[in-house]
C-alpha positions, 0 to 999 in steps of 0.5 A: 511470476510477476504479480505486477508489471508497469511498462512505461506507464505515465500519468498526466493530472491537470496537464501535468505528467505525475508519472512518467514512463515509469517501469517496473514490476513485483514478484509475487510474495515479494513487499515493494515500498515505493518511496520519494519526496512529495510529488513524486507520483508515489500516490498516482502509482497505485491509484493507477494499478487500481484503475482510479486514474487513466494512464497511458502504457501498460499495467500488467496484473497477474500477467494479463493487461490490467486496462483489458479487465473488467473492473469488478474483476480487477478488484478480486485481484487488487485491494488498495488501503487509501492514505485517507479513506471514506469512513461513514461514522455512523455503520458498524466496523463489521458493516464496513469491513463487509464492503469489501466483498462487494467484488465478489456480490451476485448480480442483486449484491446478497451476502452469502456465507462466504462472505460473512466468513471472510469478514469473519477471518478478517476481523480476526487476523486484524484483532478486530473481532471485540470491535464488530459491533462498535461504530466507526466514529468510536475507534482509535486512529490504530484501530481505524487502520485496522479496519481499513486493513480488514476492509481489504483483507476481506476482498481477498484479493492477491495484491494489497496496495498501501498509500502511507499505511503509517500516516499519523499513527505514533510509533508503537501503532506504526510498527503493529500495523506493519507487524500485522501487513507483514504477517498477513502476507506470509499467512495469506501468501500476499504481494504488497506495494506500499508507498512510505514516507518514513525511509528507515521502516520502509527499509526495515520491512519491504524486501525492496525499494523503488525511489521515484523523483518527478514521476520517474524511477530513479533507484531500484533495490535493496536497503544497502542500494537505495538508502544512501546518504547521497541519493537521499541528499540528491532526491530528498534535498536532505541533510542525513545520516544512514545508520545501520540498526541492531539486527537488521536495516537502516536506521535514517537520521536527519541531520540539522545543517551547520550554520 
């Protein structure tokens, strides 16, 4: 079953078509990175799926017609992890993490039991729990993704989208917060489409790749297909070599163009 459908989807922002009749779908548990070079509508995508932009084709979620579901609905089946999120410093991490329930709040929004427990968990599975209290203006960078993480684990929603989850964090806090997504998925049977600049870990650790050019699909497949050295130079307008890492995947190496 697909957790997610487009079927010739295009996004115009300012008259300019970002996205463009772009098809494709994710199979439920499956991690989906999308990946391209600036511009290439990778950010529009999800914010589409989410119900952020307007769009014309269809998006299909869970099999039904995502522009026919209400929008408190299409958040219970849908949590989107910003690149650059909304942070109020001044609430608690628990207070932050516990908006994401606000899909699932009653007609006078009261928090009941369930909800206080799925923050709970939450801020377990993201080894936030010692944090609870803390303010948000008193984190880490890391420990903010985490929250932002928790946030949308909270919702519990089956689709987790991910605009550049790694984006400035350094290298030991990229692979923990990928470690952690990829754990979760399996724990909690998620479907991930994430976008990622950094082409060697999206080829580490999504099960597959789509590589989008001026809002169209240009690849669709494994690392082995889609991290080559010719589409990169094609599409990236960069000099590299595709380096197969120890274990598994690519490693992509930038190399400086001779003189």
């Amino acid at each position: 079953m697909n957790a997610l459908a487009f079927d010739r989807v295009s996004v115009a922002l300012g008259g300019v078509r970002v996205v463009d009749r772009l098809t494709y779908h994710v199979e439920e548990g499956e991690w989906v990175a999308m990946i391209g070079p600036n511009g290439a509508g990778k950010t529009t995508a999800l914010r589409a799926i989410a119900g952020l932009v307007p769009y014309d084709g269809t998006i299909r979620v869970l099999e039904d017609d995502a522009a026919t579901v209400a929008r408190k609905h299409l958040a219970r089946r849908v949590a989107l992890v910003p690149q650059v999120p909304l942070m109020p410093g001044n609430i608690t991490v628990r207070a932050y993490v516990l908006l994401g329930r606000t899909p699932h709040l009653g007609y006078f929004g009261n928090e009941g039991r369930t909800d206080h427990e799925a923050v709970d968990v939450a801020l377990e599975q993201l080894d936030l729990t010692t944090f609870a209290e803390r303010r948000l203006d008193t984190l880490s960078g890391g420990e903010r993704q985490r929250a932002t993480l928790a946030r949308a684990l909270a919702q519990d929603a089956p689709l987790l989208l991910l605009d550049e989850p790694t984006a400035a964090l350094d290298m030991g806090r990229q692979q923990q917060v990928l470690e952690i997504v990829d754990r979760l998925r399996t724990s909690r049977g998620l479907t991930v489409l994430s976008t990622m600049h950094d082409l060697t870990l999206a080829g580490q650790y999504a099960d597959r790749l789509l590589l989008l050019d001026h809002g169209r699909l240009v690849a669709d497949g494994n690392a082995d297909t889609v991290l080559t050295r010719a589409l990169i130079t094609e599409h990236y307008g960069a000099e590299v070599e595709v380096v197969p890492a120890p274990g598994s995947g690519f490693v992509v190496v930038p190399v400086r163009r001779q003189q």
